[in-house]
BASEBA-983969 format. One record per residue (C-alpha): x, y, z. Coordinates in steps of 0.2 Angstrom, whole numbers, padded with zeros to 4 digits, always signed. Each point is the difference from the previous one (the first is absolute). Layout:
N
XYZ/...
***
This chain:
376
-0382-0128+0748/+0005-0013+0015/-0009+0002+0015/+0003+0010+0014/+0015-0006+0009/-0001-0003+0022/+0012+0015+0000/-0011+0011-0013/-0014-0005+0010/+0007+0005+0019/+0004+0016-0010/-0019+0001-0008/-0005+0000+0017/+0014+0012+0011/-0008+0011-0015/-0017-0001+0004/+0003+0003+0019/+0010+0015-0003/-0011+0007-0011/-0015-0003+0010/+0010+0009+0016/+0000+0014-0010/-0019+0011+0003/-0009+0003-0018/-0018+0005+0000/-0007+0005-0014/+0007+0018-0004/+0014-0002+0010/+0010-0012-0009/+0016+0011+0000/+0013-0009+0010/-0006-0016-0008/+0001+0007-0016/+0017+0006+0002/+0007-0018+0008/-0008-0009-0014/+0010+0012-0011/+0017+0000+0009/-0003-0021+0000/-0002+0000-0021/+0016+0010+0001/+0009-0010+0010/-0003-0017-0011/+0007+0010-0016/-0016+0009-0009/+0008+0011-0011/-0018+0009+0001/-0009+0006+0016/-0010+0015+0002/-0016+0007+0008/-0015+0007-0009/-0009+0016+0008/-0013-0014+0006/+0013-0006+0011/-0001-0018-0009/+0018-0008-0002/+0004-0003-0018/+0017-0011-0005/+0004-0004-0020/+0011-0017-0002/+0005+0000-0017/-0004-0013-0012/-0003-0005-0019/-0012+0006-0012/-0016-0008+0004/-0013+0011+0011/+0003+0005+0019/-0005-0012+0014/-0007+0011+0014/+0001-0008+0018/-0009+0010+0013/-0002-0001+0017/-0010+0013+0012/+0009+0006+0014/-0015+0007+0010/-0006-0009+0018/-0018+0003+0008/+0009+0002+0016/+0003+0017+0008/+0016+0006+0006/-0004-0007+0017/-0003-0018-0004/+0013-0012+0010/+0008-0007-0014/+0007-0015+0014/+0004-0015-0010/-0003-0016+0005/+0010-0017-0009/-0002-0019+0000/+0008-0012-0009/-0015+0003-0015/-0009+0017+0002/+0005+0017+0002/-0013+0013+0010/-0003+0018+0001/-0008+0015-0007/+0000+0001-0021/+0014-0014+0000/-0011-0008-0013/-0009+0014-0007/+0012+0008-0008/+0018+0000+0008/+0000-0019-0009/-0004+0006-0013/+0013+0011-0002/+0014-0011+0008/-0004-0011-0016/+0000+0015-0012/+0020+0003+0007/+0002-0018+0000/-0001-0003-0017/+0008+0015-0003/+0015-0008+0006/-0003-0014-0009/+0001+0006-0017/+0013+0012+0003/+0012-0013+0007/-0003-0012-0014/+0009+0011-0013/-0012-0004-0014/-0009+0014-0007/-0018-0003-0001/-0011+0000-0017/-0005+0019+0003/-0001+0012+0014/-0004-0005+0019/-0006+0015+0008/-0003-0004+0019/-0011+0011+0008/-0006+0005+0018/-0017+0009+0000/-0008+0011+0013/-0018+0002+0004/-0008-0017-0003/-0011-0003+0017/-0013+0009+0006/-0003+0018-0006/+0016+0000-0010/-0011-0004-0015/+0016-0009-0011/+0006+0018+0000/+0019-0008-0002/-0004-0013-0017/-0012+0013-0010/+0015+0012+0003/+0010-0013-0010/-0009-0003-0013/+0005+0017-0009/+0018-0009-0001/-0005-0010-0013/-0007+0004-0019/-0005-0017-0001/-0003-0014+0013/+0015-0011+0007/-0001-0017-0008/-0007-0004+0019/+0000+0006+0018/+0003-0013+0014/-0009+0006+0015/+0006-0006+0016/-0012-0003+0013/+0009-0008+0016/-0015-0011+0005/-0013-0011-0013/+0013-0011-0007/-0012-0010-0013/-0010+0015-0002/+0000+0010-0018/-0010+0015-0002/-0013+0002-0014/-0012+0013+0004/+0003+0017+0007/-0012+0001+0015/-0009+0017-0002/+0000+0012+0016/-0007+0016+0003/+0006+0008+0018/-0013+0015+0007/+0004+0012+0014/-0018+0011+0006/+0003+0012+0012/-0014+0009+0011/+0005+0017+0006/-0017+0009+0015/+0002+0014+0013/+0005-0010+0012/-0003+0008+0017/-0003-0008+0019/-0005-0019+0003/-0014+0009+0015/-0002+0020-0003/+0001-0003-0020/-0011-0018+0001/-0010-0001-0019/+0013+0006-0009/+0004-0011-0015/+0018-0011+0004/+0009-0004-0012/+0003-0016+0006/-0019-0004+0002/-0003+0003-0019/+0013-0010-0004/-0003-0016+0011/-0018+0002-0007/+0007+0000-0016/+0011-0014+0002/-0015-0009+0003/-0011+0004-0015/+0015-0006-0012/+0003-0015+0011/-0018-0002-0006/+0004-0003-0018/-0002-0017-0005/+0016-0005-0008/+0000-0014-0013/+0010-0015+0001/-0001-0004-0019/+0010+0009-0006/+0012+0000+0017/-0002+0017+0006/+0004+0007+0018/-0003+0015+0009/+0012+0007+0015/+0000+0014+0012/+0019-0002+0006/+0004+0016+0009/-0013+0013+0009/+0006+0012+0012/-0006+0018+0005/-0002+0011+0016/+0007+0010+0011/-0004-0004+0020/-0013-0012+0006/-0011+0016+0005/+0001+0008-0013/-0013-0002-0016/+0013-0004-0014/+0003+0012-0013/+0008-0009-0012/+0001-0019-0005/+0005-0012-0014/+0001-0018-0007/+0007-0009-0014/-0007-0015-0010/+0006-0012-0009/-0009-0007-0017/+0005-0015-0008/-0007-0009-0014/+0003-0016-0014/-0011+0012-0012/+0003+0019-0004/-0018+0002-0004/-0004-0006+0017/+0012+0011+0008/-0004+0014-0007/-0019-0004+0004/+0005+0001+0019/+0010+0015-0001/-0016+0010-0005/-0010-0008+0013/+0010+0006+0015/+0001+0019-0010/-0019-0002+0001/-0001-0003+0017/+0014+0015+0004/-0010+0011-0009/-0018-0004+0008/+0008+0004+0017/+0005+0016-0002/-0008+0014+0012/+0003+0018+0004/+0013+0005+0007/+0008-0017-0001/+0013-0004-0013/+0002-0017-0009/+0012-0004-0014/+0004-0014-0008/+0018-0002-0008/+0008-0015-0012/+0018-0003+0009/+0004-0016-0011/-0005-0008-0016/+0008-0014-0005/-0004-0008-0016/-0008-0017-0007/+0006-0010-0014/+0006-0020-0006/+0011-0009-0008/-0009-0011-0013/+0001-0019+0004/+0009-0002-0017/+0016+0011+0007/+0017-0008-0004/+0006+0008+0014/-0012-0007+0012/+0002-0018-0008/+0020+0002+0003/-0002+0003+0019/-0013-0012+0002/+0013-0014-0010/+0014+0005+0012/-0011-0003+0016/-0006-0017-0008/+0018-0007-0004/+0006+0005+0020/-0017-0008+0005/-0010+0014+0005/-0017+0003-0004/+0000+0017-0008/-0017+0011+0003/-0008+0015-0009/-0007+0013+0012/-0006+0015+0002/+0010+0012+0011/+0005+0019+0000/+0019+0001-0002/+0013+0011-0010/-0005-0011-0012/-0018+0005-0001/+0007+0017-0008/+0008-0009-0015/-0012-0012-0004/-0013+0014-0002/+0014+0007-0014/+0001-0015-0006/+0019-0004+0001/+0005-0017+0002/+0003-0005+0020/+0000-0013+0012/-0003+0003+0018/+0006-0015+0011/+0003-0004+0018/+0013-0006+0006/-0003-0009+0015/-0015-0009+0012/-0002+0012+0014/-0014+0004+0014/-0007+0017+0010/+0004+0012-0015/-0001+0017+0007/+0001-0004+0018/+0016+0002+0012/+0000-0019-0001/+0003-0003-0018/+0009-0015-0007/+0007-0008-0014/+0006-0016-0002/+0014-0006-0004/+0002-0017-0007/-0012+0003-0015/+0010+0017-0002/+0013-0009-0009/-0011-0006-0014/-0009+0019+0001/+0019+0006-0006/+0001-0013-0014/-0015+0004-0005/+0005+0019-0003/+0019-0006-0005/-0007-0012-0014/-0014+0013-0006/+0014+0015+0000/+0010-0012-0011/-0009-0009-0013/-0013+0017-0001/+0007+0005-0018/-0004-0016-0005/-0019+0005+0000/-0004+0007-0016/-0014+0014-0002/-0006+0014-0012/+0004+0016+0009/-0011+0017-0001/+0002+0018+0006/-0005+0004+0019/-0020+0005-0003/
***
């Protein structure tokens, strides 16, 4: 496939700017969804649909070797409110999720348009999807929702990451996401003084998991990302609630500290105090053994456009299907900065080789040969 012309690429780009203009956090993906869809359409897609997850799902019909799934997640960690103000120079593009994911899916309607304007059928079916729920508490809600599609895995499935051009993923970071809530009378801040506050237990017990040493062999982290509770500043708060974040290289180890905070939840328990702990995301761990032909593809591609290709961990769509074990490379596409702030970037010199890259993988992908099993 030739690389990207400077009019394909202007295009590559008006398309990442209007999908990054339109909102999409995770579980309101709609109006994304339903441009991505309208756009497929458009270039001639004889297939487009919907799925009851909300993902975006379009069939190009090819020959009789096994499907090629390219997927992009259409999700943002920004809220409807983010100002989604876009600033260009001559070699960047900045603003909320331009690089994480609305990139992503530019290049997924990119090439797209680029096999579809060829006129060659491809060696089997392209199936170019759009996924919902891949950040945050979306808990790859849109990819395990495709996997049902499929008796047997795709030959492969591209996953398009707008930033971490050189970056392949091989292991599935594991993740286990916590909500504990503490529910007491409540009552005055003065007249009702001693009663138990829902929001002292809570700090207090912030602290005592704060106090779990965390190992750094294998990587593990702990975060408390969002606490909130009360009513009024004098009053004695009757209800109060954080989330934690658990990561770690090993699922052992995850597992391990999981049970440490349930402990610590369970040992502050008092009467006439309520303190539940509920799991609100679990996402799997798994690899891709160094010996995967996929893998050694990708890495080959990088090496001939002279980029250093790198194995990492990471949690991505991805992640779900390595745990299945179906055959899938999950790439970036560009060099970037700030991910997840207002002020995200992505450059765009390297961004041309970031779309060879994908062009040359999409094209020559058949050519890797491997012994298929069913979806365990």
């Amino acid at each position: 496939m030739n690389p990207i012309s400077d009019t394909e690429f202007q295009q590559l780009i008006e398309w990442a700017i209007e999908i990054q203009q339109i909102p999409a956090p995770t579980f309101s993906e709609s109006n994304r969804a339903a441009w991505l869809a309208q756009c497929l359409r458009d270039l001639g897609i004889p297939e487009v649909r919907q799925d009851e997850a909300g993902n975006v799902l379009a069939r190009l019909p090819g020959g009789t070797e096994a499907p090629l799934l390219i997927t992009a997640h259409m999700d943002s960690v920004h809220s409807v409110k983010q100002n989604l103000g876009i600033v260009r120079t001559p070699y960047t593009v900045t603003g909320a999720g331009i690089g994480d994911n609305a990139l992503g899916v530019a290049a997924l309607v990119s090439m797209a348009a680029s096999f579809t304007h060829s006129g060659a059928p491809p060696a089997g079916d392209i199936w170019f999807i759009g996924t919902v729920g891949e950040e945050g508490l979306g808990n790859l809600k849109g990819i395990k929702a495709i996997v049902p599609n499929f008796t047997t895995p795709p030959h492969c499935t591209i996953v398009l990451e707008g930033i971490g051009l050189g970056q392949i993923q091989q292991r599935a970071l594991g993740i286990i996401r916590q909500r504990i809530t503490v529910q007491s009378p409540g009552g005055h801040s003065w007249s009702d003084y001693g009663s138990p506050s829902a929001i002292h237990i809570l700090v207090e017990l912030a602290a005592s998991i704060e106090s779990i040493k965390i190992p750094t062999h294998p990587r593990t982290s702990l975060n408390i990302g969002v606490i909130r509770g009360g009513t009024t500043i004098n009053s004695i708060a009757p209800c109060a609630f954080m989330e934690i974040d658990l990561r770690s290289e090993e699922p052992e180890t995850l597992t391990t500290l999981a049970g440490y905070i349930k402990k610590k939840t369970e040992t502050i328990q008092q009467e006439g105090v309520s303190v539940t702990l509920e799991e609100i995301g679990n996402r799997p761990s798994g690899s891709i053994p160094a010996n995967d032909p996929f893998l050694a593809f990708g890495a080959k591609v990088l090496v001939n456009l002279g980029v250093p290709p790198r194995f990492i961990i990471s949690s991505t769509d991805a992640s779900y299907l390595i745990h299945k074990h179906w055959p899938v490379l999950s790439i970036g596409l560009t060099t970037g900065s700030h991910v997840h702030t207002p002020e995200e970037t992505i450059d765009l010199l390297p961004l041309h080789v970031g779309i060879q890259q994908l062009r040359q993988m999409a094209a020559e992908i058949w050519s890797v040969k491997t012994v298929k099993s069913d979806i365990s």
